[in-house]
DSSP file (Angstrom, degrees, kcal/mol; ACC not computed):
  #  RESIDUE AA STRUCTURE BP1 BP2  ACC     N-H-->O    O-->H-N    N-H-->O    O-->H-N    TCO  KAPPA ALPHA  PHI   PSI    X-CA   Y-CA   Z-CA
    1    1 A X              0   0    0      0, 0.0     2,-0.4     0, 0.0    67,-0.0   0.000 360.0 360.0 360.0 134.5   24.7   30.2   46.7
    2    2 A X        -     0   0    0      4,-0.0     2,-0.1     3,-0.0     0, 0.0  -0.946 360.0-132.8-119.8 132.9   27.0   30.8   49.6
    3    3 A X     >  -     0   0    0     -2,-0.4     4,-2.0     1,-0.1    55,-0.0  -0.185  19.7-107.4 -99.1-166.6   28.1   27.9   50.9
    4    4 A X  H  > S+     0   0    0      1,-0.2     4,-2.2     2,-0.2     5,-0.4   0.929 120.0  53.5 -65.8 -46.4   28.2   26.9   55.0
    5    5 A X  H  > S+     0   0    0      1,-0.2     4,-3.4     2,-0.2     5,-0.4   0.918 106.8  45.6 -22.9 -67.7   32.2   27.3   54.7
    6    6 A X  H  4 S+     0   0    0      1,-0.2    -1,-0.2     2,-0.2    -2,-0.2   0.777 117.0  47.8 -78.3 -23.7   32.2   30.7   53.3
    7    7 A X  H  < S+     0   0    0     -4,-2.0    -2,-0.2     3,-0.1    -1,-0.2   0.999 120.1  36.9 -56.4 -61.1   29.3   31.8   56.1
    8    8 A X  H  < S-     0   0    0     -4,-2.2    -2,-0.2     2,-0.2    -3,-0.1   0.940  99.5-133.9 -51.5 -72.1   31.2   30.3   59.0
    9    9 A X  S  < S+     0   0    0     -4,-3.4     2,-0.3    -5,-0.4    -3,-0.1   0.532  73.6  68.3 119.9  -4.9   34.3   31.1   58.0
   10   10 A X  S    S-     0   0    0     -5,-0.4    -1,-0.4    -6,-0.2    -2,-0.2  -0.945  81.8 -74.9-149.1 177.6   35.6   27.8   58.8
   11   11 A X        -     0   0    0     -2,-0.3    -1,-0.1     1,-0.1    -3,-0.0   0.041  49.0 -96.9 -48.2 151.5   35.6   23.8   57.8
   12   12 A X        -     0   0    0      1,-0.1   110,-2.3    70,-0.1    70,-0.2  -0.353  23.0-133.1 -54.1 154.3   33.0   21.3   58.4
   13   13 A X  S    S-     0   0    0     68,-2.3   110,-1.5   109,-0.2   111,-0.2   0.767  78.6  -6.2 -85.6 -17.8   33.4   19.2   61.3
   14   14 A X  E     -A   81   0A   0     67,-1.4    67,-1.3   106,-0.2     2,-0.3  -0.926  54.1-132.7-160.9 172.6   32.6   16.0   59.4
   15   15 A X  E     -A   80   0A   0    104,-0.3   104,-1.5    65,-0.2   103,-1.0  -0.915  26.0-166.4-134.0 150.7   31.6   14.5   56.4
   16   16 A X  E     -AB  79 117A   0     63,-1.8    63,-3.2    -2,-0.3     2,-0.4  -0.908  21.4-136.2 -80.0 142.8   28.9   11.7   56.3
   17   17 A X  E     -AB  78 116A   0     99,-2.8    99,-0.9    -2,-0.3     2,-0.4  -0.872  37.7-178.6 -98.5 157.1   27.6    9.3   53.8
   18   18 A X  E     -AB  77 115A   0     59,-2.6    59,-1.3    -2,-0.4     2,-0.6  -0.968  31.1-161.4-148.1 139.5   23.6    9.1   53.8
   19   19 A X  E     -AB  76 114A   0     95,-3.8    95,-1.2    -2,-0.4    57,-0.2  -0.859  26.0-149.7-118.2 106.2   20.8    7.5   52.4
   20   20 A X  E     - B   0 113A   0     55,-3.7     2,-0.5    -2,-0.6    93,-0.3  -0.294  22.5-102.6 -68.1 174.1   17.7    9.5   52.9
   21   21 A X        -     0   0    0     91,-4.2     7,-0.6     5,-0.2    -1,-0.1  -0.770  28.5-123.9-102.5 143.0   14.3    7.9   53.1
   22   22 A X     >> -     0   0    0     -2,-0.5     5,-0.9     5,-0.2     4,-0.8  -0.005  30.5-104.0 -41.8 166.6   11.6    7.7   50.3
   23   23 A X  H >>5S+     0   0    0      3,-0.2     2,-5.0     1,-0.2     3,-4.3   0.920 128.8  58.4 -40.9 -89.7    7.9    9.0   50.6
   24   24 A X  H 345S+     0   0    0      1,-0.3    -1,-0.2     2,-0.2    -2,-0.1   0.275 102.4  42.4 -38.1   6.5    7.4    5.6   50.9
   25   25 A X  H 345S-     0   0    0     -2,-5.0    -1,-0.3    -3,-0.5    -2,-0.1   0.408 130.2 -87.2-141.0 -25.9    9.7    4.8   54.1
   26   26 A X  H <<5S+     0   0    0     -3,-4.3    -5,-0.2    -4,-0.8    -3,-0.2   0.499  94.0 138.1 128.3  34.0    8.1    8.2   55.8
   27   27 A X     << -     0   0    0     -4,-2.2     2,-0.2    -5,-0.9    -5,-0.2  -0.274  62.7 -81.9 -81.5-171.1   11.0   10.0   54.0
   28   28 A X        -     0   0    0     -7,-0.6     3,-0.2    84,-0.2    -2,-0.1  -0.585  27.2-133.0 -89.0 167.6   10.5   13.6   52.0
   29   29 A X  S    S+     0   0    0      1,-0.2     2,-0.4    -2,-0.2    -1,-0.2   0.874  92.6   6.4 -91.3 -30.9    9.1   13.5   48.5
   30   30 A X        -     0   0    0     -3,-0.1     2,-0.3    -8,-0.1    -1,-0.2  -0.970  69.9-163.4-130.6 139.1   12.0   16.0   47.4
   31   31 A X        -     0   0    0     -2,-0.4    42,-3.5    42,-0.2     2,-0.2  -0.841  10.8-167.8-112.4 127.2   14.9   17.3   49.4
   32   32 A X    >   -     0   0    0     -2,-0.3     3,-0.9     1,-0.2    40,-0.1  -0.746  37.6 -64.9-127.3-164.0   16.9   20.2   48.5
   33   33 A X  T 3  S+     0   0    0     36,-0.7    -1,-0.2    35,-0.5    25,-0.1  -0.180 115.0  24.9 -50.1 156.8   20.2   21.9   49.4
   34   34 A X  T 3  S-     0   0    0      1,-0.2    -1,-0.2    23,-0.2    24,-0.1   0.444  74.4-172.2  77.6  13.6   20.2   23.4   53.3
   35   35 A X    <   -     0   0    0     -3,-0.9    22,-0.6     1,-0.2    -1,-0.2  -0.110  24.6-137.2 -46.2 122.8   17.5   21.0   54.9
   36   36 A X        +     0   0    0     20,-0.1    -1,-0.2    71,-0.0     2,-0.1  -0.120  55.3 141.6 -68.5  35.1   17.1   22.5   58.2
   37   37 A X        -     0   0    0     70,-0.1    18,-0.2     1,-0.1    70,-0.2  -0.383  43.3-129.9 -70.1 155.1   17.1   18.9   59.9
   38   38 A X  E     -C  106   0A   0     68,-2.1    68,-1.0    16,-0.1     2,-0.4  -0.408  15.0-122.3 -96.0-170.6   18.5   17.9   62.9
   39   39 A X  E     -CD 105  53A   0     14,-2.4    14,-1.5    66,-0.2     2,-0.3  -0.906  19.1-177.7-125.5 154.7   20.7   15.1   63.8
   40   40 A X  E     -C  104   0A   0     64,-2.3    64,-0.7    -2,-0.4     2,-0.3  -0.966  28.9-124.2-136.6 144.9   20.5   11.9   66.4
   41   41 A X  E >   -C  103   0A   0     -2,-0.3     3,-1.2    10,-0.3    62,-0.2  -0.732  28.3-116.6-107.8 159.5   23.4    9.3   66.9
   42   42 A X  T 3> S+     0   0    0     60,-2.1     4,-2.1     1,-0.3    61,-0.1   0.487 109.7  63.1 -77.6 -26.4   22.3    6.3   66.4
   43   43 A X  H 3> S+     0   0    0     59,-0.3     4,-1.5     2,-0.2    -1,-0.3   0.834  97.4  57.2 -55.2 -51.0   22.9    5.3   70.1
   44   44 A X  H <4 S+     0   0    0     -3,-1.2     6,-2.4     2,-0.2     5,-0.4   0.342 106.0  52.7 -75.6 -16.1   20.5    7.7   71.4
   45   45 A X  H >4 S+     0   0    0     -4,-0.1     3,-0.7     4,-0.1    -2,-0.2   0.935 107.9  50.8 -70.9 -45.6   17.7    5.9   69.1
   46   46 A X  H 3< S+     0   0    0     -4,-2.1    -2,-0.2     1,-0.2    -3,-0.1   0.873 106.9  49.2 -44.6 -54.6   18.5    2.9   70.4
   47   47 A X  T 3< S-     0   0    0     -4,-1.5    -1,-0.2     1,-0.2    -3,-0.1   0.757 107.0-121.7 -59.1 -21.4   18.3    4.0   74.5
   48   48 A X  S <  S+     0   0    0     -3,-0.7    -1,-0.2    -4,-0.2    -2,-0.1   0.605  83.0 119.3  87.2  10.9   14.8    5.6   73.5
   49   49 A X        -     0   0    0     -5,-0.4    -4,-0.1     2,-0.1    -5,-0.1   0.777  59.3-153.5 -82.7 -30.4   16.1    9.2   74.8
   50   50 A X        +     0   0    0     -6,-2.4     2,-0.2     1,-0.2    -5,-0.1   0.899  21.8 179.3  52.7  36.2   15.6   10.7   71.3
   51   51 A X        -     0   0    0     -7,-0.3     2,-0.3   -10,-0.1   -10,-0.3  -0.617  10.8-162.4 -58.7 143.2   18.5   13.5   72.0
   52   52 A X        -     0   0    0     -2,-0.2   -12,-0.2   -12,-0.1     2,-0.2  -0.977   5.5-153.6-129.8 132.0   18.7   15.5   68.8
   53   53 A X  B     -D   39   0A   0    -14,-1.5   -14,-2.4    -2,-0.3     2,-1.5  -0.539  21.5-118.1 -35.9 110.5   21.4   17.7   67.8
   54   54 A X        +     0   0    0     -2,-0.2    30,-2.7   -16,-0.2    31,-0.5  -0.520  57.1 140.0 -96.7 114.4   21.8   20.8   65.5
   55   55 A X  E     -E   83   0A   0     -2,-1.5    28,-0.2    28,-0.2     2,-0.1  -0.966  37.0-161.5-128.2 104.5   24.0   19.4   63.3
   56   56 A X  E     -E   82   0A   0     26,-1.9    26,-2.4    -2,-0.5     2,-0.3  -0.490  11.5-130.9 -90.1 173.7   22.9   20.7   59.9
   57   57 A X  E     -E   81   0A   0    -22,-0.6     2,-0.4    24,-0.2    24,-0.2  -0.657   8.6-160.6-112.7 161.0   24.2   18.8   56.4
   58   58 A X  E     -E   80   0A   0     22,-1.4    22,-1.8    -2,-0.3   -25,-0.1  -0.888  23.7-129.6-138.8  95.0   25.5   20.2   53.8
   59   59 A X  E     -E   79   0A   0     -2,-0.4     8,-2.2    20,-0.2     2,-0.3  -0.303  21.7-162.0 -83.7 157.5   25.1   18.0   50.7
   60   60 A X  E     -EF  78  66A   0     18,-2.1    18,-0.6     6,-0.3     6,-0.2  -0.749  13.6-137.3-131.0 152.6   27.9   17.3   48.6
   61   61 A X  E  >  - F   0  65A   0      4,-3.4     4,-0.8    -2,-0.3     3,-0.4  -0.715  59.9 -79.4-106.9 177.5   28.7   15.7   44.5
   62   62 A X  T  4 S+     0   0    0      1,-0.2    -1,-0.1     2,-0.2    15,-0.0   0.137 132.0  53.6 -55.2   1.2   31.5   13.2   44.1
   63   63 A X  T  4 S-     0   0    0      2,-0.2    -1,-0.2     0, 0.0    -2,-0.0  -0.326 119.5-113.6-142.2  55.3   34.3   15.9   44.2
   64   64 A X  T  4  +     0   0    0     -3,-0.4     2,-0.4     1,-0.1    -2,-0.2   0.761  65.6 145.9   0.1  91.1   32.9   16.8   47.0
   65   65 A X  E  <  -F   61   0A   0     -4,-0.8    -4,-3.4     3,-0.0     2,-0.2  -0.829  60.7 -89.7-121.6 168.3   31.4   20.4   46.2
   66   66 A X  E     -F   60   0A   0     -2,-0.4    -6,-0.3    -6,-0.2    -7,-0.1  -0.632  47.7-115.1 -67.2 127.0   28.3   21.8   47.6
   67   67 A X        -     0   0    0     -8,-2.2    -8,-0.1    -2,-0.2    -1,-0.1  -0.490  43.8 -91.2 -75.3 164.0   25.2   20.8   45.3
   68   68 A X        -     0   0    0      1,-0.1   -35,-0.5   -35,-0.1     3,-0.3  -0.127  33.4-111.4 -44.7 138.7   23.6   23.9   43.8
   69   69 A X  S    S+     0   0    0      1,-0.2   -36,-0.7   -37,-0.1    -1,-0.1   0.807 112.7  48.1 -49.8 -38.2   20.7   25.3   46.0
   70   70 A X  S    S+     0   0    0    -38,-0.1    -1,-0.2     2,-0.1    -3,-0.0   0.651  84.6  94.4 -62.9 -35.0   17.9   23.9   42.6
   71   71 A X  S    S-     0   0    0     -3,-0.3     2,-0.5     1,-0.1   -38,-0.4  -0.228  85.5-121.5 -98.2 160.2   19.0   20.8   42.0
   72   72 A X        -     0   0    0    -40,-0.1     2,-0.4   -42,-0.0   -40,-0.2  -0.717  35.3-120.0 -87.1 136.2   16.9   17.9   44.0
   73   73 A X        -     0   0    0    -42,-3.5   -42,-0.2    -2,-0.5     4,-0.1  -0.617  27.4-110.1 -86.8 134.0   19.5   16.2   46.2
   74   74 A X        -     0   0    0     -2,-0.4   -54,-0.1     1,-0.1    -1,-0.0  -0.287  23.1-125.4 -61.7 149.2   20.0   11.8   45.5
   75   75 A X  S    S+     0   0    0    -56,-0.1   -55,-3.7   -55,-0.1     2,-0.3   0.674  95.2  56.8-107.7  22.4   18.9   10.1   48.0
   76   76 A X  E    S+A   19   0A   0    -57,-0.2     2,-0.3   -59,-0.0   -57,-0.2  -0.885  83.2  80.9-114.7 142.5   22.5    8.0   48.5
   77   77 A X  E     -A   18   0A   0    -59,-1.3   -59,-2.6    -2,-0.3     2,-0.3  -0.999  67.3 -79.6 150.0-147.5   25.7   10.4   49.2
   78   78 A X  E     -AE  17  60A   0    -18,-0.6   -18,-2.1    -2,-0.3     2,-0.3  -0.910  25.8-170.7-142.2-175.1   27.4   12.2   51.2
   79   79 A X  E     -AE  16  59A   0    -63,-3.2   -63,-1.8    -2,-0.3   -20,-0.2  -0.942  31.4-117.6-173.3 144.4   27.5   15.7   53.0
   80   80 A X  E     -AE  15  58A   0    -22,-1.8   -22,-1.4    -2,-0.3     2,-0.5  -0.113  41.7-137.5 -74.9 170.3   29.8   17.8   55.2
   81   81 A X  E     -AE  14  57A   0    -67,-1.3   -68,-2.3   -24,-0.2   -67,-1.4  -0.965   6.2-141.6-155.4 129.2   27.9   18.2   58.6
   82   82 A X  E     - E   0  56A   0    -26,-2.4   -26,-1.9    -2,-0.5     2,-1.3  -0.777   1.9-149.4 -99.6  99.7   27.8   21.4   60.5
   83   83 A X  E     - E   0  55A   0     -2,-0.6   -28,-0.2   -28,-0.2     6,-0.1  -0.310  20.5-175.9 -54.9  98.4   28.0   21.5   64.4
   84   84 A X        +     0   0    0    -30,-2.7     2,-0.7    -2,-1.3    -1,-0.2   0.886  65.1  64.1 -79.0 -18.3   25.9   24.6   64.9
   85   85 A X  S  > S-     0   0    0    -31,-0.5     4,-1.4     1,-0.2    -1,-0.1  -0.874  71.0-157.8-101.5 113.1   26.2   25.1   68.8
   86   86 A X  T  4 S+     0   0    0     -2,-0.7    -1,-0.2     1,-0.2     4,-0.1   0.623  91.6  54.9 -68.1 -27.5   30.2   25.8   69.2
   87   87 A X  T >>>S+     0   0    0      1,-0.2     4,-2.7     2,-0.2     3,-1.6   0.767 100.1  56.8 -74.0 -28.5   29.7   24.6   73.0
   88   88 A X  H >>5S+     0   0    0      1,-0.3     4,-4.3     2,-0.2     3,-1.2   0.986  94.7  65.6 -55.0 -66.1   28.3   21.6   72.0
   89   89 A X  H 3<5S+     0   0    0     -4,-1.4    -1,-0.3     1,-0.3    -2,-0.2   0.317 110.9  38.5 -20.9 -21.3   31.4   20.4   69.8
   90   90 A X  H <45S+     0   0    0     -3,-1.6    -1,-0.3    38,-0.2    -2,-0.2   0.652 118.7  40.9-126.7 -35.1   33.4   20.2   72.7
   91   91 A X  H <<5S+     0   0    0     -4,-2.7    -2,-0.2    -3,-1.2    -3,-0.2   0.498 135.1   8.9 -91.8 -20.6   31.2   18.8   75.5
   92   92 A X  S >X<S+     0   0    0     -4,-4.3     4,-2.0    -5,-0.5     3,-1.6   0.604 121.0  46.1-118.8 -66.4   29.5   16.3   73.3
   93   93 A X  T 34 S+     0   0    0     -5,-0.4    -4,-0.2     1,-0.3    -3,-0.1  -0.013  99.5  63.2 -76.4  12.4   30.7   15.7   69.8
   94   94 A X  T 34 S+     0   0    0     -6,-0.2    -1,-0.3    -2,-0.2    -4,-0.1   0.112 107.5  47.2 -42.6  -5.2   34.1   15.4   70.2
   95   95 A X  T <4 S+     0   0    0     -3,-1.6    -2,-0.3    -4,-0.0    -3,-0.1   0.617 124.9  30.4 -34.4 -82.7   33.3   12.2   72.4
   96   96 A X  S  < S+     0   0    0     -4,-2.0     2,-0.4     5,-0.0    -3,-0.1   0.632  95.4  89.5 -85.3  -7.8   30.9   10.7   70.0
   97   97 A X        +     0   0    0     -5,-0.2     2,-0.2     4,-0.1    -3,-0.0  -0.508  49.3 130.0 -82.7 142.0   32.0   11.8   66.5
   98   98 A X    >   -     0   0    0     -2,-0.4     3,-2.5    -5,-0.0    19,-0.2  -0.488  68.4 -81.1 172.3 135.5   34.4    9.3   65.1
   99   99 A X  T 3  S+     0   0    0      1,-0.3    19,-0.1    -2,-0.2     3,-0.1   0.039 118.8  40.0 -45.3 112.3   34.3    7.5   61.7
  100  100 A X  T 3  S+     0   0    0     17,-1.0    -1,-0.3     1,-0.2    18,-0.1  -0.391  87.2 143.2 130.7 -31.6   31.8    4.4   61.8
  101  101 A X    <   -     0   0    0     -3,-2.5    16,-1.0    15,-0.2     2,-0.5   0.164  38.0-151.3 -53.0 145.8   29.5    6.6   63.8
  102  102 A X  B     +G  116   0A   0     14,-0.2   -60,-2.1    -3,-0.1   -59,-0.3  -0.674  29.5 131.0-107.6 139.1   26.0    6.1   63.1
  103  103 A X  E     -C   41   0A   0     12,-1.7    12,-0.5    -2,-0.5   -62,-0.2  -0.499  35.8-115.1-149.9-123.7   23.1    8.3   63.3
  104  104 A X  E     -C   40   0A   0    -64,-0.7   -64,-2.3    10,-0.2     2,-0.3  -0.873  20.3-117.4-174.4 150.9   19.9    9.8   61.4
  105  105 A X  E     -CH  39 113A   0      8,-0.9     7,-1.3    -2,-0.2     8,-0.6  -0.639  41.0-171.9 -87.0 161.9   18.6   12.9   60.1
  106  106 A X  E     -CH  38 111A   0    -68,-1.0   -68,-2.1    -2,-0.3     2,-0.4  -0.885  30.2-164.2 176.3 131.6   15.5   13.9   61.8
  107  107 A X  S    S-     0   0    0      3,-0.9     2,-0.4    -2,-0.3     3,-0.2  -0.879  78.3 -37.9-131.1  88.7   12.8   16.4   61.6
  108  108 A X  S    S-     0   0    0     -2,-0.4   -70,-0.0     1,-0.1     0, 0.0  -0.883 123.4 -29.3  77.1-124.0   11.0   16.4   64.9
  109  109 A X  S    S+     0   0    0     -2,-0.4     2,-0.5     2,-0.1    -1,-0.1   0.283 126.5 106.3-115.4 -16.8   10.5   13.0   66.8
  110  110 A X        -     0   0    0     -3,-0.2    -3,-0.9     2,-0.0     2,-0.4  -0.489  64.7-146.7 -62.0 118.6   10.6   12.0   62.5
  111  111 A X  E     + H   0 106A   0     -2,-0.5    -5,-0.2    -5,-0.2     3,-0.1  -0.874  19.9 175.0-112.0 158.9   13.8   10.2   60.9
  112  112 A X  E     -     0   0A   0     -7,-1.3   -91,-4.2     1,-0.4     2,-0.3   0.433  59.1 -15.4-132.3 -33.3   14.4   11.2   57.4
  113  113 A X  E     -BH  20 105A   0     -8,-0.6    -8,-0.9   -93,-0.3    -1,-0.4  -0.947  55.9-106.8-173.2 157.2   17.5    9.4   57.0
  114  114 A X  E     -B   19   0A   0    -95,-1.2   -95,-3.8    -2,-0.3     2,-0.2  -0.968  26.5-178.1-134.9 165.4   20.2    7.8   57.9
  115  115 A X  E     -B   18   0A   0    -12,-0.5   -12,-1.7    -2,-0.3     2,-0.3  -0.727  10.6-167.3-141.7 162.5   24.2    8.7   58.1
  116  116 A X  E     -BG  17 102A   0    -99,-0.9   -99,-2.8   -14,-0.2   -14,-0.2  -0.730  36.0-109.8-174.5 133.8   27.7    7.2   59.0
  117  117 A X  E     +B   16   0A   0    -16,-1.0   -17,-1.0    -2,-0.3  -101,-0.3  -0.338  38.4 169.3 -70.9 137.2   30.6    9.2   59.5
  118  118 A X        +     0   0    0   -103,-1.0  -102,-0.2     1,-0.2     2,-0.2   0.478  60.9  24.2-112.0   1.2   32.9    8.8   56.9
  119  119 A X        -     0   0    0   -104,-1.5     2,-1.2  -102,-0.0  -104,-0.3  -0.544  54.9-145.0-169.6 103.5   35.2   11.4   57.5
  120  120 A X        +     0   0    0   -106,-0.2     4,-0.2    -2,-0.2  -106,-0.2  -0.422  32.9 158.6 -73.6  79.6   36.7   13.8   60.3
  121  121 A X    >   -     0   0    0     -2,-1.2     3,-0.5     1,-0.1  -108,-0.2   0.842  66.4 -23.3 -84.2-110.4   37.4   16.9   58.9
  122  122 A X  G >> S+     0   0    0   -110,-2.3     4,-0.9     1,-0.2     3,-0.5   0.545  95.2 108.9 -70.3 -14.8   37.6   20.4   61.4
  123  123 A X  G 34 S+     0   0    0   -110,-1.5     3,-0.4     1,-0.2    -1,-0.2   0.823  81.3  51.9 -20.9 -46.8   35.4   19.0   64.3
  124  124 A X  G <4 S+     0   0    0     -3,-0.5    -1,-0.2     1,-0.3    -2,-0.1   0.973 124.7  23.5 -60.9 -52.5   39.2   18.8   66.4
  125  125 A X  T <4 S+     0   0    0     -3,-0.5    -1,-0.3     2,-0.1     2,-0.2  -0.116  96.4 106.5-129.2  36.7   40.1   22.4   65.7
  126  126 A X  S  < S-     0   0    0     -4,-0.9  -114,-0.0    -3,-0.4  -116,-0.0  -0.754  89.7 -63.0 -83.2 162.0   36.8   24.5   65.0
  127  127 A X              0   0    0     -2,-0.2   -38,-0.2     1,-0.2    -1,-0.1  -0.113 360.0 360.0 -57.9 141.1   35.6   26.6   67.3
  128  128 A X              0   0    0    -41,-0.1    -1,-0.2   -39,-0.1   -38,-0.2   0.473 360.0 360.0-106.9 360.0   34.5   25.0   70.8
């Protein structure tokens, strides 16, 4: 598996911790590495505007490595998050990212999860 890093060529912008949702809470029944979801701050639920982001996850084990592409992902941990539109990073998310920020994964008008940054890694100095 090659992981988002070694694609890019450069850091994550951030790392979140996340609890996805069960079936039961409208969650997936299994989640693996590279979920194409997007991301929504938590603000933007609130206002009822339902911007969403691509900000993809990258899930991560407790010394923070990428998990393996097979393994079914927990659904408490954390994950690097990848700004995928380089414009974006600079006109938005550099403005809203900052550790305590809240958001959700979301797949369509669906949330999947939910996220708070825990950690600001390359967001400042990846490409804008």
């Amino acid at each position: 598996m090659k992981t988002y890093e070694e694609i890019r060529g450069f850091k994550p912008d951030f790392v979140v911790r996340y609890r996805l949702y069960s079936p039961e809470e409208g969650g997936r029944k299994i989640t693996y590495q590279h979920l194409r979801c997007d991301f929504m701050y938590e603000e933007d639920s609130k206002a009822n505007n339902n911007q969403i982001y691509m900000i993809h996850p990258e899930f991560i084990n407790e010394n923070e490595a990428p998990i393996a592409e097979n393994i079914p992902i927990p659904l408490l941990g954390k994950s690097f998050m990848w700004i995928l539109v380089p414009e974006m990073r600079n006109e938005v998310h550099r403005k809203k990212i900052q550790v305590g920020t809240k958001g959700y994964f979301v797949e369509g008008s669906r949330k999947v999860g939910e996220v708070v940054v825990e950690k600001i890694v390359g967001l400042l100095e990846n490409p804008a």
